[in-house]
N, C-alpha and C positions, 0 to 999 in steps of 0.2 A: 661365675660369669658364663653366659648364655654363649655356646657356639653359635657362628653364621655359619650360612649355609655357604658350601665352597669352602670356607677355611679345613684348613690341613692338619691334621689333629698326629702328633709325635711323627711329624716327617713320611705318614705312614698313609694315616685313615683321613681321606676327604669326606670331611661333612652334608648329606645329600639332604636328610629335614630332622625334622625335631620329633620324634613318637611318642613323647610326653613328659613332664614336666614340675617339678616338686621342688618344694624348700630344701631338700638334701641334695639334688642336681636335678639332671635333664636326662633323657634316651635319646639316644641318635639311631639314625641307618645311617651307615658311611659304604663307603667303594674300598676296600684295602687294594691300595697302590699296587702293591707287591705283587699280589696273587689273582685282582679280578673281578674279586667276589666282593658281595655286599654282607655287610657284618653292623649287627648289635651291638655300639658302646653305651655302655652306662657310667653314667659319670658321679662318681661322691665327693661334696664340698670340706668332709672332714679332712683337713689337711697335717692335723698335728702330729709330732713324732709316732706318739705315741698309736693312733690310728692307721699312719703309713705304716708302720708294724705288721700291726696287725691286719693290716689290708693285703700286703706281702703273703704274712702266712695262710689266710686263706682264699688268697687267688690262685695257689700255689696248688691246694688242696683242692678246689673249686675246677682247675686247668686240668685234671687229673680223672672228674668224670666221663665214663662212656657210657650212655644208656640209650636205648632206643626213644624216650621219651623224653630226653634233655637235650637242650641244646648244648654243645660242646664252647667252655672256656678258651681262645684261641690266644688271650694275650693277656697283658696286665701291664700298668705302670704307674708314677706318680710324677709328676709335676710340677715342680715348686710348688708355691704356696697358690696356685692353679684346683687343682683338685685330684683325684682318684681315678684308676678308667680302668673297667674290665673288657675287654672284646668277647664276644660270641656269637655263635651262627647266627645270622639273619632268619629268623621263621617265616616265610609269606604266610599269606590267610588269611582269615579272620580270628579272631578274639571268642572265648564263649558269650562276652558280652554284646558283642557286635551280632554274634547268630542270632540270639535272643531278639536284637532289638528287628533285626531281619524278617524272623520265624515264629516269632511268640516262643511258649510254652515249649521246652523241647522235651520227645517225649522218653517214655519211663525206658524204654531200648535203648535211647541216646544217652540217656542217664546215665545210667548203667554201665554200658562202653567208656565214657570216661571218666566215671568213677575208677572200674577197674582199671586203666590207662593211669590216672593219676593215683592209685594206690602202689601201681608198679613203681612208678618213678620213688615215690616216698619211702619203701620199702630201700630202694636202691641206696636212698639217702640216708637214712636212718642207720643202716645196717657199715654204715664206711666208718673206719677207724683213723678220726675221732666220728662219729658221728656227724648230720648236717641236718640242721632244720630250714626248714623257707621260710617260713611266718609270714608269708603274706598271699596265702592263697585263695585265689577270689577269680570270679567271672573271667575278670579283664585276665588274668595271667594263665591263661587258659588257650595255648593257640589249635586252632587246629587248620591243616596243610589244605592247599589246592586238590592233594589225592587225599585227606580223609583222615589224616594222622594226626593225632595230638599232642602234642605238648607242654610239659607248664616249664615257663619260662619266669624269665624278671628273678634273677640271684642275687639283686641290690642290697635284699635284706637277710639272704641267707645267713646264718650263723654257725658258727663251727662248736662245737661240746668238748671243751677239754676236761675229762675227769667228770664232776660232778658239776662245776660250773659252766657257765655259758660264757665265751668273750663277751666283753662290754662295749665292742666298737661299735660307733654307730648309734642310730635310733630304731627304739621299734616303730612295726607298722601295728597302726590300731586301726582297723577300719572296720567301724561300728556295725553290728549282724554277723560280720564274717571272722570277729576276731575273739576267742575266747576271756573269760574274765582273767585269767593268769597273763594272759600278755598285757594288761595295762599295769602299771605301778612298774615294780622290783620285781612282784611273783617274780620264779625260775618257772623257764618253760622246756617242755620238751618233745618229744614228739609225737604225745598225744594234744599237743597246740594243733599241728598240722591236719589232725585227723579233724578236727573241731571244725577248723575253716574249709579245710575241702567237704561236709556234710552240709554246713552252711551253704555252701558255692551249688551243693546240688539239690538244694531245699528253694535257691531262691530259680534256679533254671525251672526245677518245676512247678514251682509256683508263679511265679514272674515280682516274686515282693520277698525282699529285703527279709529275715527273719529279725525277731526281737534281738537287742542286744545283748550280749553275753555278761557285761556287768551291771545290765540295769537288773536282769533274770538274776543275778547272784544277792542283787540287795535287796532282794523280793518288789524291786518297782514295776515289774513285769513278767508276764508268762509266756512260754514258746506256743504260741498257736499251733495246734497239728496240722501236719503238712496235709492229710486227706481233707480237711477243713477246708482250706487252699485248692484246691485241687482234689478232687474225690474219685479220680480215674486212676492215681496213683494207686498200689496195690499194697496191701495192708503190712507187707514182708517189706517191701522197700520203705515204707513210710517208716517204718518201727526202727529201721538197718538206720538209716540218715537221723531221725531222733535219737537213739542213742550217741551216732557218733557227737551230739551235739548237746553232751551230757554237761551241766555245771561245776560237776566234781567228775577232773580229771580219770577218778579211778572207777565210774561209773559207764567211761566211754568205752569203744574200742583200745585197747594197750600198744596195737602195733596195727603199721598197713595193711598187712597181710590178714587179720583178722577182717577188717572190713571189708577188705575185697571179696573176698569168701561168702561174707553175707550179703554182698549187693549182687552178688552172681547167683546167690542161691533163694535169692526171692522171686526168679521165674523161669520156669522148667526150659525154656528157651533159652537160657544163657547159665547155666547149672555147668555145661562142659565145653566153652568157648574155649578156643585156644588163646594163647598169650598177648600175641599182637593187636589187640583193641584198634579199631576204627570205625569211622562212621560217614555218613552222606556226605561228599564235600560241599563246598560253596561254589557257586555260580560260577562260569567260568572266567569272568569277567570282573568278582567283586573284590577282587585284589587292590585294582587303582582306584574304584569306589571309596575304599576304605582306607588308600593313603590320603585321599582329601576328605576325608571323614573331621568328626569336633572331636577338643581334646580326648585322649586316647584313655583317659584314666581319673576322668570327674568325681568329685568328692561325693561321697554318698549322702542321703537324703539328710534333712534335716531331724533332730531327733532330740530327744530328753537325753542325751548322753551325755557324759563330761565332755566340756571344751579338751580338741586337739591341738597339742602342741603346733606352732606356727612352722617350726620346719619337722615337720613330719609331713609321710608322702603323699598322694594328691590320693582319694579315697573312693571305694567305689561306687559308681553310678546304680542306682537302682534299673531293673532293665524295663525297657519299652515292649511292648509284647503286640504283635497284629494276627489277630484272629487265624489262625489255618482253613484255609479254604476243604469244605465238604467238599466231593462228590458228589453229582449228580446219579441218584438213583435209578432213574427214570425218567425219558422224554415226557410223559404224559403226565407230572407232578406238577410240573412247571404251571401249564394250564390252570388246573385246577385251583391248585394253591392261591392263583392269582386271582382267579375267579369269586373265591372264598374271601380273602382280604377286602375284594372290593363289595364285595355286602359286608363284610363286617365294618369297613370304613364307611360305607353312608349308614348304618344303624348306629353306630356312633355319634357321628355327627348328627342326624336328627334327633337323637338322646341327648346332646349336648347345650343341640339350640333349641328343643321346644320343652324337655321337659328335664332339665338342669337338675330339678330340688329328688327326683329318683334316683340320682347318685349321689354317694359319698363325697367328703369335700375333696376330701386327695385324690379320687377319681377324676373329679371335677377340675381341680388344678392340671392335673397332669392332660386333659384334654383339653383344655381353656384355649391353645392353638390349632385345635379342628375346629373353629368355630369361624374360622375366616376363610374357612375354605367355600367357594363359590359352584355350588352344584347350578348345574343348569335346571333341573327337576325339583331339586327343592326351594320354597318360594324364601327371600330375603325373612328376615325380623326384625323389630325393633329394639328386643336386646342381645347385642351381640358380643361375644367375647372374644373382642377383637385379638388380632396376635402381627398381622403384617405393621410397618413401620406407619403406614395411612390409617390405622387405627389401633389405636394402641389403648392401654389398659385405663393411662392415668384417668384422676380426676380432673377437675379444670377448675383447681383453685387459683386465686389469684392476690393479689399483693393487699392488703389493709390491716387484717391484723392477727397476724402471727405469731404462737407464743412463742414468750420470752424462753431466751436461751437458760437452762439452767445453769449453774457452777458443776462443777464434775475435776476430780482428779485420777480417774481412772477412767483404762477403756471399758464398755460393758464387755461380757463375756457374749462374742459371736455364734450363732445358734438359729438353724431355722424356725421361727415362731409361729403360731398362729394367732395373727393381727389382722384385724379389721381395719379396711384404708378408713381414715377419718373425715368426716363429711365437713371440708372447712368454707366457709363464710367468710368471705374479702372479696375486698373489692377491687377493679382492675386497675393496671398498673396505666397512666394517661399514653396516648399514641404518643405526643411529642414533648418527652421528659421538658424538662427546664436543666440544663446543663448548668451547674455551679462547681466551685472550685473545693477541692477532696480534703477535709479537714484532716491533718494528722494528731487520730486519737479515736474515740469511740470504746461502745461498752463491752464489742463483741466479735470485734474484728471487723473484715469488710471481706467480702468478694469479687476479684477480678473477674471477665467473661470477657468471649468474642462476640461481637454482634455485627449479622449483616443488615443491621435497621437501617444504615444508611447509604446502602447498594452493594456497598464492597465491606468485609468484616472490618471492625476494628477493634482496639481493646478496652474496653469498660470498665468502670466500677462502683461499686454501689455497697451503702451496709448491708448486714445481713437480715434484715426485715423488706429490704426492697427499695430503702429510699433514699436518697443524694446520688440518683445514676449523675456519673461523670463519664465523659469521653477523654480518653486519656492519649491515642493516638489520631495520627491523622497520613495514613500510609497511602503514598498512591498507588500501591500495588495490594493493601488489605495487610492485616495483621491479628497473629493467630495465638492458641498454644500460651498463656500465658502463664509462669511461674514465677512462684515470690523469692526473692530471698531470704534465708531465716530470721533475720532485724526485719522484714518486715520493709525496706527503705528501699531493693529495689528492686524491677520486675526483667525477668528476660523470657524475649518474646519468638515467635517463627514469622517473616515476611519478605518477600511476598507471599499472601495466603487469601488468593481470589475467593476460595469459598470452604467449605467445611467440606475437608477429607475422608472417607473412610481410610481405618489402619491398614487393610491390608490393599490398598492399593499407593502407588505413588504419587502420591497428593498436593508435595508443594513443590514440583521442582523451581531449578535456579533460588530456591529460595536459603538465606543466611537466618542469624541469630545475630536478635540486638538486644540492648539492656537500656535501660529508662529506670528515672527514679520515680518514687511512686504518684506523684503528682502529675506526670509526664514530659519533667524538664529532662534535661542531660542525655540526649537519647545518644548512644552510642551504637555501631557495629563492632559485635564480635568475631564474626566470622566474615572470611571472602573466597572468593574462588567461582569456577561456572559449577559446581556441583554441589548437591543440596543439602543443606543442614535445617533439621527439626527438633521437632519432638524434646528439648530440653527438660533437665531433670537438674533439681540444684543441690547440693549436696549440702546436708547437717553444720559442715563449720563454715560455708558460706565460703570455703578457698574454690571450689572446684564445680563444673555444670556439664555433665552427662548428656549426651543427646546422640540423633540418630544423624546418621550422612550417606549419600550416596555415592561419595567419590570412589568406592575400589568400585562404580556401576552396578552395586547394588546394597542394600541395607547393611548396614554394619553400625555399631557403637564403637565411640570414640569421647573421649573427660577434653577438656578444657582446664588449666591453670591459669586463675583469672592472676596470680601474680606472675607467673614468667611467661603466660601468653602459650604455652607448650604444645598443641593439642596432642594425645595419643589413644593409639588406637585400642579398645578395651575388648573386644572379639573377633576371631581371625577363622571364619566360616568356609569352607568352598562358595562358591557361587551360587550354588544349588538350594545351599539353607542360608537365610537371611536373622539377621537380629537387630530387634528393633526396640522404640517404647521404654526407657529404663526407667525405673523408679527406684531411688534410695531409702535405704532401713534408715531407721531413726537415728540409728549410732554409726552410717556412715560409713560399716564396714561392709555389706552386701548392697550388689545393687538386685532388684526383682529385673526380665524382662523376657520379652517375646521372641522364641524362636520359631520360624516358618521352615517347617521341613515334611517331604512326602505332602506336600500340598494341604499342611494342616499346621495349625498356630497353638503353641504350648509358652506354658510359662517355665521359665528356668531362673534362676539365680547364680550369681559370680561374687568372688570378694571385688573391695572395689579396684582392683590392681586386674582383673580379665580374670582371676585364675580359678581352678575347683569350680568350674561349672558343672551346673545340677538340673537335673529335670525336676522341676518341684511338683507338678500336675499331670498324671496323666489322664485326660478322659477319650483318646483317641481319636479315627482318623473324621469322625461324621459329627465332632463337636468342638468351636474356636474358644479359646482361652485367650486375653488379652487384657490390655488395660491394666495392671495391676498394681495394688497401691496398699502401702504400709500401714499398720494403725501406729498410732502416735508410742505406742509402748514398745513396739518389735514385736509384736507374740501374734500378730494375725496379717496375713493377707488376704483381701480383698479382689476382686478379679471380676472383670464380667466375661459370660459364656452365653456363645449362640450357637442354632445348627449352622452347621459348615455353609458360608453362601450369605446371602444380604437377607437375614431374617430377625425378627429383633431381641437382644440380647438381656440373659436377666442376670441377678447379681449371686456371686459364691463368696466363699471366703475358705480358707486352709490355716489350721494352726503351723507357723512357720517352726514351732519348736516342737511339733508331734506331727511330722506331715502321715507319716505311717497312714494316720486313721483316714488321710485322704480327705477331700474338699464338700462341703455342704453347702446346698442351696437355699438362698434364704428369702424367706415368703415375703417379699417386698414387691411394690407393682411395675409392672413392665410397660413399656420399656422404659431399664435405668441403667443408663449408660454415663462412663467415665465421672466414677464417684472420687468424691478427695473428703478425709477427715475434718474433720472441726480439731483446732489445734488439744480442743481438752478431750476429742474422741469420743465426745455424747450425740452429734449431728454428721451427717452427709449431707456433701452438694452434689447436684448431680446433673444430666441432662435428661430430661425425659418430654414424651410427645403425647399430646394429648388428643382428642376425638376427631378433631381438625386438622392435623397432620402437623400442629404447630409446634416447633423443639423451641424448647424453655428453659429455666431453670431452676431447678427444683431444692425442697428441703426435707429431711427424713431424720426422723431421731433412729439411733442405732437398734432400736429395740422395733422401729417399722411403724412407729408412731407419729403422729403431731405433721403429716404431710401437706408442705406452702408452698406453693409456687411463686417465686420472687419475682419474673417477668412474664410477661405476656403482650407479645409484639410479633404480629405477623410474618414477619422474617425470622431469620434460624438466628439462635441464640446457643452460644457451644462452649467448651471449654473453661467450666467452671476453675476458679484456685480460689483457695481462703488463705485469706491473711492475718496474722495473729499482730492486732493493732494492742501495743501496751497505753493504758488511761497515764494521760500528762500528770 
């Protein structure tokens, strides 16, 4: 059971917030009554005899540490069938994870300092009778103080050694890169575990990425990338000091802490004879309260080929975010220059681009295909141009007649940038004023929902997938938007009022609710009410529940709906500062994908569908938006559209969600193509894209970037593609 905050925890500790949050319990900061002071309880949900036991005897043991780089045990108790509770000092500061996401790359002297810093404390640990392992050492458990000091903290999963065995209380922590192949299963671990995950911990600070997993690396599924690979400023003594400790075979690594300290000390003549007391630059002085309204404190790590984790085991670590270190300027008089230099080199470009194209390469050529719309005053206009702003875009200007037929498909293709040629299609246009008839249920290939402002104000439409039986399905007098199906296919829930077609990162529909209609457009209901805004709906795999965004905490947040108890709750609990928006559910309805807006830049993240173990799933930083993103019908790919940061027009990616490791690739499809959704067998995309005319349509694309049809063609904006999987009567 989750504390509230103010509740009174053993007559003692008042509960002040929650620091983070896992299947085996929760982290508090509390105020202890008694004395004053702010203190660290961690709480464990194992309540049985036999656990209270053993939680006894080594909080006993745990209450008993003094080290300069621990935090001290202050209390311990149990609770009826409540749960478990250790007390310990409160660390202010940040996290090493939080520096990272701060600082970038931290560097090989920082390294260094807490490596030996955390070798001290394991040393400390190792050497007490019975012995003590952490097992869960990683970024996040990494504090370091307002003046500079570090600590590794979080003893939730510490374990005691008696004799040759280890207790059995508890769960282990597995958190995939940082956790050895011996900590999963039965393996006995000891305290060459520790050294494994604190090498890991400083493999990934200097690199800014996750290392390979420890059990994938042991069934030969994988190999440790070298850390200079990564990073090639690191020095050749440190890199070799951290690969070892992060040996497969325990007896290959480091044997004790005190061994690797020595070698991380003795890989640069500058820290050869540091004294003992390890510290480093603190943080701001300011990023204390930054960082209590910081997102969960301890997100589940990336996505990966690794075995499924146990459902209460702890919340895992976040891969870190990393922002460039700013150079020095060398020189007043560079500045000049430099710029000087770029600007011949951008109009020789760009004349290269627009008059004599076929002198470069094609990936040259692609990758410039956006200075082509740049507007020099000195150079005169063309007739073929490569366009790139939103008023001229790539597409073609196919139109509605005849389109090929859908194939059969039971799989998704394998996503991969290709080199395709757009298809030069022949059809004919769609008429200005359809003939409105009534939406048969059945067809051979499903049908597609869309927003149309064809008749002033949007409303929602439908139509097969070749282009033809357009229906108008609502009739809003405030416009209606945003349309999703439900998995039968019977009913649609909608966004309105939706005067006109939004961009994501602006607030687009206020005052506006979610309703639902069947798909013909009887039974129109409201689902939501209130003066604050509900969108962006997302419906979830069993058809109980519908995901969407709202504005009532006054800025972006996600929130589920339970269409049978009516419930709504809130599924991300952001500061103000970062918003999340956009959900999109996996196929199996246990993740949901979506956008978080933070530092003035749009990333895509991922949560189970309960809010919890959020994950950066993409990073491409602060001068490129990730948004939109949508599941393929298997679970194995995400989809996503990316623009430069700013109203420019966006092209299409995609990231394996079960190897994110290898990171996102761009797929040679024509731009702009925005807000794509699967075909239910996963061979076609719909999508919205704008052709020579400035006109937005909607479009068709086989996954492979093939067979492109434009299904409407109507001088108004045409938005918000869904496809509906119609089963034949």
């Amino acid at each position: 059971m989750t504390l509230e905050r103010g509740a009174l925890l053993h007559k003692r500790y008042r509960i002040v917030e929650i620091l983070g949050q896992g299947g085996m319990g929760s982290v508090y900061r509390a105020v202890d009554e008694n004395l004053g002071v702010d203190v660290a309880v961690k709480e464990n949900l194992f309540t049985t005899d036999e656990y209270a036991r053993q939680f006894r005897l080594e909080a006993v043991i745990l209450a008993n540490l003094r080290h300069p780089n621990l935090p001290r045990v202050t209390d311990h108790f149990v609770i009826g069938d409540q749960g478990q509770y250790l007390v310990m000092d409160y660390i202010e500061g940040e996290d090493l994870r939080q520096r990272m996401e701060r600082m970038g790359n931290i560097t090989e002297d920082e390294s260094i300092l807490i490596g030996a810093a955390m070798c001290d404390a394991l040393t400390y640990l190792h050497t007490r009778k019975p012995p003590i392992l952490h097992r869960d050492i990683k970024p996040g458990n990494v504090k370091i103080t307002p003046d500079g000091h570090i600590f590794l903290v979080d003893f939730g999963l510490a374990k005691v050694l008696h004799g040759s065995q280890a207790t059995t209380t508890g769960a282990r922590a597995m958190t995939p890169g940082y956790s050895p192949p011996e900590q999963y299963g039965t393996a006995r671990t000891d305290p060459r575990t520790d050294i494994y995950s604190l090498g890991a911990t400083l493999y990934a600070a200097l690199s800014g990425i996750i290392p390979e997993d420890g059990l994938a690396r042991a069934m030969d599924n994988t190999q440790l990338t070298p850390l200079r690979k990564r990073n090639s400023k690191v020095s050749r003594r440190l890199a070799a000091a951290i690969e070892k400790a992060m040996g497969i075979d325990p007896a290959d690594r480091f044997q004790n802490a005190e061994e690797f300290k020595r070698s991380l000390l003795g890989s640069k003549s500058k820290t050869q004879r540091l004294p003992g007391d390890y510290m480093i630059d603190p943080a701001p002085h300011n990023i204390e309260e930054q960082l209590r309204n910081y997102m969960d404190r301890e997100p589940q790590s990336l996505p990966n080929s690794n075995p499924p984790i146990a459902k209460d085991s702890p919340h895992l670590e976040e891969a870190p975010v990393f922002k460039p270190r700013r150079k020095k300027r060398k020189g007043r008089r560079t500045l000049p220059v430099l710029l000087v230099f770029l600007l011949l080199l951008a109009v020789g470009v760009v004349g290269a681009a627009r008059y004599k194209p076929e002198l470069l390469p094609r990936e040259v050529r692609n990758l410039l295909e956006p200075l082509n719309a740049i507007q020099l005053p000195f150079l005169p206009s063309t007739n073929t141009p490569l366009p790139v702003s939103t008023a001229t875009p790539l597409l073609e200007t196919p139109t509605v007649g005849s389109t090929t037929a859908l194939p059969e498909a039971t799989s998704t293709p394998t996503l991969a940038p290709t080199e395709t040629l757009r298809p030069a299609v022949q059809i004919s246009p769609t008429p200005d004023n359809p003939t409105l008839v009534a939406t048969p249920l059945g067809g051979s290939s499903g049908q597609i929902a869309f927003a149309s402002a064809r008749s002033g104000i949007p409303q929602i439409y439908i139509m097969n997938t070749d282009g033809t039986q357009l229906t108008v399905l609502t009739n809003m007098d405030e416009g209606a938007c945003q349309p999703v199906w439900s998995p039968d296919g019977k009913q649609l829930v909608f966004t309105s009022p939706c005067r006109a077609r939004g961009d994501f990162s602006g607030a687009s529909y206020p005052d506006s609710s979610l309703y639902i209609m069947n798909a013909d457009g009887t039974g129109l209901t409201q689902l939501t009410t209130g003066p604050e805004a509900n969108f962006e709906p997302a419906w979830s795999p069993d058809g109980k529940r519908i995901a969407f965004t709202s504005l009532r905490d006054g800025y972006k947040q996600i929130y589920m709906l339970n269409l049978d108890s009516q419930i709504e709750t809130r599924l991300t609990n952001t500061p103000a500062e970062i918003e999340a928006s956009l959900p999109a559910w996996s196929p199996f309805g246990n993740q949901i994908a979506y956008v978080v807006k933070r530092v003035g830049a749009y990333q895509i993240w991922t949560m189970t569908d309960e809010g919890q173990d959020n994950v950066q799933l993409v990073r491409s930083g602060q001068n490129l938006w990730d948004f939109l993103p949508q599941w393929s019908p298997d679970g194995v790919t995400i989809l996503f559209n990316q623009r430069d940061k700013g109203l420019h027009r966006p092209w299409l990616m995609s990231i394996n969600f079960t190897n994110s490791e290898q990171g996102p690739a761009r797929l040679n499809f024509p731009t702009p193509i925005e807000d794509v959704e699967f075909s239910p067998d996963g061979v076609w995309l719909v999508f919205e894209g704008v052709d020579t005319e400035a006109n937005r349509d909607i479009y068709l694309i086989t996954m492979t970037g093939g067979s492109l049809t434009r299904l409407t063609n109507d001088p108004n904006v045409d938005f918000d593609p869904a496809w509906r999987l119609v089963q034949n009567p």
